[in-house]
FIBAMI-679389 format. One line per field, with one value per residue: residue number from 1; x, y, z of N, C-alpha, C, O in turn. Coordinates in steps of 0.1 Angstrom, whole numbers, plus 2048, in hexadecimal, padded with zeros to 3 digits. Each point is the difference from the previous one (the first is absolute). Example, Ala and Ser with C-alpha at 12.3 -4.5 7.8 and 13.67 -1.06 7.14 Angstrom:
<sites>
n	(1; 2)
n.u	(884; 7F2)
n.v	(7C7; 80B)
n.w	(84E; 7F2)
ca.u	(7F7; 809)
ca.v	(80C; 80B)
ca.w	(800; 800)
c.u	(809; 7F8)
c.v	(80C; 80B)
c.w	(800; 808)
o.u	(80A; 805)
o.v	(800; 80B)
o.w	(807; 801)
</sites>
This chain:
<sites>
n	(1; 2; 3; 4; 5; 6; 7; 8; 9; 10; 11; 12; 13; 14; 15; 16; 17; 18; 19; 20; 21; 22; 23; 24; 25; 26; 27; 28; 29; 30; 31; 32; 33; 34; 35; 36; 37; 38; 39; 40; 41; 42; 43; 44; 45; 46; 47; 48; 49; 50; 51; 52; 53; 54; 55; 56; 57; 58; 59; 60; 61; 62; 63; 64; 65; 66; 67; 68; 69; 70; 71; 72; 73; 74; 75; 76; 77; 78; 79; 80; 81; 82; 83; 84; 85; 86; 87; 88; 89; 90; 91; 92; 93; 94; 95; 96; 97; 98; 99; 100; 101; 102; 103; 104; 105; 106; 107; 108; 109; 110; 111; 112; 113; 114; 115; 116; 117; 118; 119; 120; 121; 122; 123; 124; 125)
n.u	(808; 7F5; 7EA; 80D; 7F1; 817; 7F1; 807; 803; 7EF; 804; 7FE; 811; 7F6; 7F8; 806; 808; 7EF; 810; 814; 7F5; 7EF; 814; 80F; 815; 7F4; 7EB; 80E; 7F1; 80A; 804; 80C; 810; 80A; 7F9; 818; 809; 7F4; 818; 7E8; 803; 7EC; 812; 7F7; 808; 7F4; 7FA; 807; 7F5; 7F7; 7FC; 7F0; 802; 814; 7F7; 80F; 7F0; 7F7; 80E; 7FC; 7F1; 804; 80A; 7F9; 7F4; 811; 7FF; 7EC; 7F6; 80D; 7FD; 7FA; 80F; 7EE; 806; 7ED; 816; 7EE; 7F9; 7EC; 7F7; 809; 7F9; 7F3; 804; 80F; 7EB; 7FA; 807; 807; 7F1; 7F6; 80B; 7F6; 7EF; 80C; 7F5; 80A; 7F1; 7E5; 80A; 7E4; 80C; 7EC; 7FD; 7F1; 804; 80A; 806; 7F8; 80E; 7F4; 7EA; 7EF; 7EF; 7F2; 7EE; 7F2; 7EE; 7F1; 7F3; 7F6; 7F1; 7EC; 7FF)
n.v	(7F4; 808; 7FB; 7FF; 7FD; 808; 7F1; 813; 7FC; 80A; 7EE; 813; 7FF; 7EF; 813; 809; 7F2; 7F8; 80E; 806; 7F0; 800; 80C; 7F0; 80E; 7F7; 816; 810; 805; 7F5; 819; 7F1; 811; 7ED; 805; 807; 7ED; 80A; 809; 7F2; 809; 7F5; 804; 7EF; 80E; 7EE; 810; 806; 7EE; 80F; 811; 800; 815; 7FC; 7F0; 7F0; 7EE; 80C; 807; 7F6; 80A; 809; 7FB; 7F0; 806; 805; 7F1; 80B; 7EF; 817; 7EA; 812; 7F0; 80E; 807; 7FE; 808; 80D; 7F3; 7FC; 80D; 7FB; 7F7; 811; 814; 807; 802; 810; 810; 808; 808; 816; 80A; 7FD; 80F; 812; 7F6; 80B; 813; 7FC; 80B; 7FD; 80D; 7F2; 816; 7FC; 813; 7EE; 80F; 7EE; 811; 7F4; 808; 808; 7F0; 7FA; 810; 807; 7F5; 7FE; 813; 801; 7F4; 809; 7FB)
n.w	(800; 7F1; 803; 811; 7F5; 80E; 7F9; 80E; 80E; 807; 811; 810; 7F2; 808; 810; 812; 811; 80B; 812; 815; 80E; 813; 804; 7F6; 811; 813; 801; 80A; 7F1; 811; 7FB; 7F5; 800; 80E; 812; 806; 801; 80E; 7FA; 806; 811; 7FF; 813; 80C; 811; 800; 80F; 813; 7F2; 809; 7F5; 814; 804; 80C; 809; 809; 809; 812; 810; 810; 80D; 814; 815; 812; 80B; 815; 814; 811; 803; 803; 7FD; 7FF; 7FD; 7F7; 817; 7FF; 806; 804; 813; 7F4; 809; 812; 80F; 800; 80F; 811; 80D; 808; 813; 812; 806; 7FF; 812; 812; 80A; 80D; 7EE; 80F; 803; 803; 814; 7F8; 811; 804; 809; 817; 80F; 800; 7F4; 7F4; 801; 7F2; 7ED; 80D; 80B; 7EF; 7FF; 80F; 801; 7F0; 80D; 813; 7F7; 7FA; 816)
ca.u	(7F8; 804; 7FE; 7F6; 7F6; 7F8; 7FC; 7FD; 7F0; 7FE; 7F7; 7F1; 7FD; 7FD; 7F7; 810; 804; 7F5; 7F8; 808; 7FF; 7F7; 7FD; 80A; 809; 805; 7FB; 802; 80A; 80A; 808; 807; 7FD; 7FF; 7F2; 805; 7FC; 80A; 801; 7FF; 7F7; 7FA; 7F7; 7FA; 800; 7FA; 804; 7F9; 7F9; 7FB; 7EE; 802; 7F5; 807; 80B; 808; 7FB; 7F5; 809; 80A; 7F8; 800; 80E; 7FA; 7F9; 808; 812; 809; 802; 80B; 7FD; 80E; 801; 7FE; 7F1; 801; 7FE; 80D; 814; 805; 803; 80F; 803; 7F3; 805; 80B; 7FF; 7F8; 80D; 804; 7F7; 800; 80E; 800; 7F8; 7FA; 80B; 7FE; 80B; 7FB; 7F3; 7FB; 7F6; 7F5; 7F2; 7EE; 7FB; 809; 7FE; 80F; 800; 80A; 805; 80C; 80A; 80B; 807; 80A; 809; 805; 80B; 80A; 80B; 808; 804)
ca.v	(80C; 810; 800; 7FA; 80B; 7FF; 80A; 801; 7FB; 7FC; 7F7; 803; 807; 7F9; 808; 80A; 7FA; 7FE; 80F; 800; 7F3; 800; 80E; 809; 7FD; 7F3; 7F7; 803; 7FE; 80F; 7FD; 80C; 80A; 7FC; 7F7; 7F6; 7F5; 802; 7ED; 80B; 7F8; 809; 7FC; 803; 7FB; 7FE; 7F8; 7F8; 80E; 7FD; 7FD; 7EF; 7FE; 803; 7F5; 7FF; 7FD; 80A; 802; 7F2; 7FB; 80B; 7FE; 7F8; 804; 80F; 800; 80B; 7FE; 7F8; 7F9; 805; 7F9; 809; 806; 80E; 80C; 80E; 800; 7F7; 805; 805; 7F0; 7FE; 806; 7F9; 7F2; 805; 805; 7F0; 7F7; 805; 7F9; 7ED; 7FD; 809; 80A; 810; 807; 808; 7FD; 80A; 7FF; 80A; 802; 7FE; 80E; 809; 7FE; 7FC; 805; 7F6; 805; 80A; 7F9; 7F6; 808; 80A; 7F4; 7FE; 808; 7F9; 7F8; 807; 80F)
ca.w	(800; 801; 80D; 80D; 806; 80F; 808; 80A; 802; 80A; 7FF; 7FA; 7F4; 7F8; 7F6; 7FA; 7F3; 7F9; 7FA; 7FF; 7F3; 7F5; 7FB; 808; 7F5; 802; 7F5; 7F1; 7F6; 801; 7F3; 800; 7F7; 7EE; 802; 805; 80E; 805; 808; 80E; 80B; 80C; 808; 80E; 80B; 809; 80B; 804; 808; 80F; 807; 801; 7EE; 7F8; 801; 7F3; 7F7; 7F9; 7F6; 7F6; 7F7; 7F7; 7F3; 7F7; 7F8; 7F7; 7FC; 7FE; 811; 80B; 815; 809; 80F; 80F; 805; 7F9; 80C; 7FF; 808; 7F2; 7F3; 7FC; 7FF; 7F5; 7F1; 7FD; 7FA; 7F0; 7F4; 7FB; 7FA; 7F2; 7FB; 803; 7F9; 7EE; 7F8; 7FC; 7FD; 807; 809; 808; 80C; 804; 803; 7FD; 802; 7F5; 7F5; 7F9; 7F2; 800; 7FA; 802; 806; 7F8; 7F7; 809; 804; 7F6; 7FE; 80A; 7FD; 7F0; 804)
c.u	(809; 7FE; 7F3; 7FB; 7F7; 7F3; 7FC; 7F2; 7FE; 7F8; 7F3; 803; 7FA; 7F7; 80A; 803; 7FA; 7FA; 808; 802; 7FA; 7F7; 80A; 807; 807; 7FA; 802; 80C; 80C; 806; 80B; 7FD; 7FE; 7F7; 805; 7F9; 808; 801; 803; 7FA; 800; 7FA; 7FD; 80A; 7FD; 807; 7F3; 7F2; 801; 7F3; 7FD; 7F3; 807; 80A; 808; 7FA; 7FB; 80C; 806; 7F2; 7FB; 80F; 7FC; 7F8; 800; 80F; 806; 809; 80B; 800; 80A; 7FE; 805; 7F7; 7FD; 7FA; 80D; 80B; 804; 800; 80C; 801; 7F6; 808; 809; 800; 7F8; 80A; 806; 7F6; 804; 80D; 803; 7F6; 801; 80E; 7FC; 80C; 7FE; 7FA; 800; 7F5; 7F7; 7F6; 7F8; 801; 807; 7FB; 80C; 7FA; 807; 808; 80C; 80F; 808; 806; 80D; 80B; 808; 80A; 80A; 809; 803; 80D; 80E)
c.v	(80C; 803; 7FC; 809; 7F4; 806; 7F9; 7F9; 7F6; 7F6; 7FF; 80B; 7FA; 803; 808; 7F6; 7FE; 80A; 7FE; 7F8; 807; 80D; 80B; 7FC; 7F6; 7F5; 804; 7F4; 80A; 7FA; 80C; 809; 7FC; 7F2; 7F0; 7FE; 807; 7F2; 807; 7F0; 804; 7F7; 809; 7FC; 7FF; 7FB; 7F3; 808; 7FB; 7FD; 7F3; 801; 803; 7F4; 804; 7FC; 803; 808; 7F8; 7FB; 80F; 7FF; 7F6; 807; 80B; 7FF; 80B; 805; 7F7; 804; 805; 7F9; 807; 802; 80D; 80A; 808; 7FC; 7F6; 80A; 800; 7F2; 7F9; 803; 7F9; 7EB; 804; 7FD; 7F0; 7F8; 803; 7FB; 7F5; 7FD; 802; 806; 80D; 807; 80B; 7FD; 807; 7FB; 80A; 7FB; 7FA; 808; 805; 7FF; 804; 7FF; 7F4; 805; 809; 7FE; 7F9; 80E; 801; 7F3; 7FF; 80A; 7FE; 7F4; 804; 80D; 7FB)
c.w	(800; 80B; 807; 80B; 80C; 809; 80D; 806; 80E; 7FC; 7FE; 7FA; 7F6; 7F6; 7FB; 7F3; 7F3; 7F7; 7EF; 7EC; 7F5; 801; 803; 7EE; 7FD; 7F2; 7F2; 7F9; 7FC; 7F0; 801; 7F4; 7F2; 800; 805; 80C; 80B; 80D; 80E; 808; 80D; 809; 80C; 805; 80F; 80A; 809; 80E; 811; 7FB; 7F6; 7F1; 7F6; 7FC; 7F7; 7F5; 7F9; 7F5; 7F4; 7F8; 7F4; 7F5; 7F2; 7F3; 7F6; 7FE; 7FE; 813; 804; 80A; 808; 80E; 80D; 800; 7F5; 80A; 7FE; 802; 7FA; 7F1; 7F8; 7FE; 7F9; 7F0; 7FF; 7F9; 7F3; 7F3; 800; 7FA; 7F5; 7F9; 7FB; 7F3; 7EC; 7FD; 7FD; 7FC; 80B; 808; 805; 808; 800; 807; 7F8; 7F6; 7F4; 7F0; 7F9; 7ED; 7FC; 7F6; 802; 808; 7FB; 7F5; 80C; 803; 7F2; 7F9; 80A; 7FA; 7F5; 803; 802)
o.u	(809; 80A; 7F6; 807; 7F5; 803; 7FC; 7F9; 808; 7F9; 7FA; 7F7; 803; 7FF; 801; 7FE; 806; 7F8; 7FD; 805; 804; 7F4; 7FE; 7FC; 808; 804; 7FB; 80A; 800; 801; 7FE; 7F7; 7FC; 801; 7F8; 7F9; 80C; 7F8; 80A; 7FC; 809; 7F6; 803; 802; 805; 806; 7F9; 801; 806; 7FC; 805; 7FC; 7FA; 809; 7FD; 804; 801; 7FE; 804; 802; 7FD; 800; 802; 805; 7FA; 806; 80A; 807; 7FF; 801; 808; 7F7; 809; 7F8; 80B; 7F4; 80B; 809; 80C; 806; 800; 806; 803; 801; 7FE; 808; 800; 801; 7FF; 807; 807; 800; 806; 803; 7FB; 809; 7F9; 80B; 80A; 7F7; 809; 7F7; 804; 7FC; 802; 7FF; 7FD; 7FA; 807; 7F9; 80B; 80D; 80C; 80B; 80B; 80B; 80B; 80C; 80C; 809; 80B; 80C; 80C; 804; 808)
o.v	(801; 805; 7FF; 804; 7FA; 80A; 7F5; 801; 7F7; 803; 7F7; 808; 807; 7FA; 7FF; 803; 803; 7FE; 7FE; 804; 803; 800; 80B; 7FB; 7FF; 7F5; 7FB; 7FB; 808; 7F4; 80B; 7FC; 806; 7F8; 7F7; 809; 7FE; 7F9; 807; 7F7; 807; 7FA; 80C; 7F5; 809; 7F5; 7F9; 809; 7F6; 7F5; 7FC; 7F6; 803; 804; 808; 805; 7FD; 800; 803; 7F9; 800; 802; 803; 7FE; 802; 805; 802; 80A; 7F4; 80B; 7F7; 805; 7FE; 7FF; 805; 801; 7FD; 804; 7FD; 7FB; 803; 7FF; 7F4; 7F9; 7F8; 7FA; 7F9; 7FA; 7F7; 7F7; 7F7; 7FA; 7FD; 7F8; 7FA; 806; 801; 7FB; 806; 7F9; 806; 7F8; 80B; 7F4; 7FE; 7FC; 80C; 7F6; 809; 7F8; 800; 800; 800; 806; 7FF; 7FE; 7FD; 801; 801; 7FD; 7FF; 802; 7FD; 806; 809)
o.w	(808; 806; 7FB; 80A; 7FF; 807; 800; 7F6; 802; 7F7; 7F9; 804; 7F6; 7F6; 7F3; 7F4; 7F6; 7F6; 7F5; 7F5; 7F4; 7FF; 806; 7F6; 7F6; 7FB; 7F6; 804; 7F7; 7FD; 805; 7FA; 7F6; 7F6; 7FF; 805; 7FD; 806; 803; 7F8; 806; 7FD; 7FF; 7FA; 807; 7FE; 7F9; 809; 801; 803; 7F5; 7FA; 7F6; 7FA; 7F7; 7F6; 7F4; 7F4; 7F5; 7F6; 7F4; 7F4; 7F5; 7F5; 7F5; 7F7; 7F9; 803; 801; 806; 804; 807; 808; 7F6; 7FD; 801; 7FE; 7F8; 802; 7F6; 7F4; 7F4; 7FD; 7F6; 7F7; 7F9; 7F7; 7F6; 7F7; 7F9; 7FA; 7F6; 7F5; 7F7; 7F6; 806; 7F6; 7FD; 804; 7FC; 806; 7FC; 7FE; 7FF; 7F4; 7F5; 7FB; 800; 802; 7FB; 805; 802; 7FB; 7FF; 805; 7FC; 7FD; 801; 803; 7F9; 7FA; 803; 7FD; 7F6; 803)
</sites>
């Protein structure tokens, strides 16, 4: 991939995500300026919840079906965030070939187009 776009997400964000699939920017067909494929993939990463309506499974069965969700093996709470991110990023390494990773927000919206032009003048430079 040119690049891998992490996003952040807690265990019952599960309507967030959902939004996220199937009315966000997550559902365009991104092309670049001259109508190519741009080569991007995109998951959630998720830690592990405390509340008990939330099991791991309920995640791992949502992964099932979207394969867009890595299971980060901690609690997911503030005084883990830094160790959420840090097994994320490993994941990605281990997992995918890039040239770019970027971490984001529920909350954030991501131009894919324009992000592969700005990524694409950066390695042409």
């Amino acid at each position: 991939y040119f690049f891998v776009i992490m996003t952040k997400s807690l265990p019952q964000d599960e309507a967030d995500r959902q939004f996220l699939r199937e009315q966000s920017w997550l559902k365009h067909d991104w092309r670049d300026d001259e109508g190519r494929e741009i080569s991007w993939k995109h998951v959630f990463y998720v830690g592990l919840s405390m509340d008990e309506q939330w099991p791991r499974e309920r995640t791992m069965r949502e992964h099932e079906k979207y394969g867009d969700i890595v299971l980060i093996p901690t609690l997911d709470v503030q005084t883990r965030l830094t160790f959420k991110l840090m097994k994320a990023l490993q994941y990605a390494i281990d997992k995918y070939k890039f040239t770019f990773l970027i971490v984001v927000d529920e909350d954030t919206i991501v131009n894919v187009n324009g992000l592969n032009r700005h990524l694409l003048g950066i390695v042409e430079s």
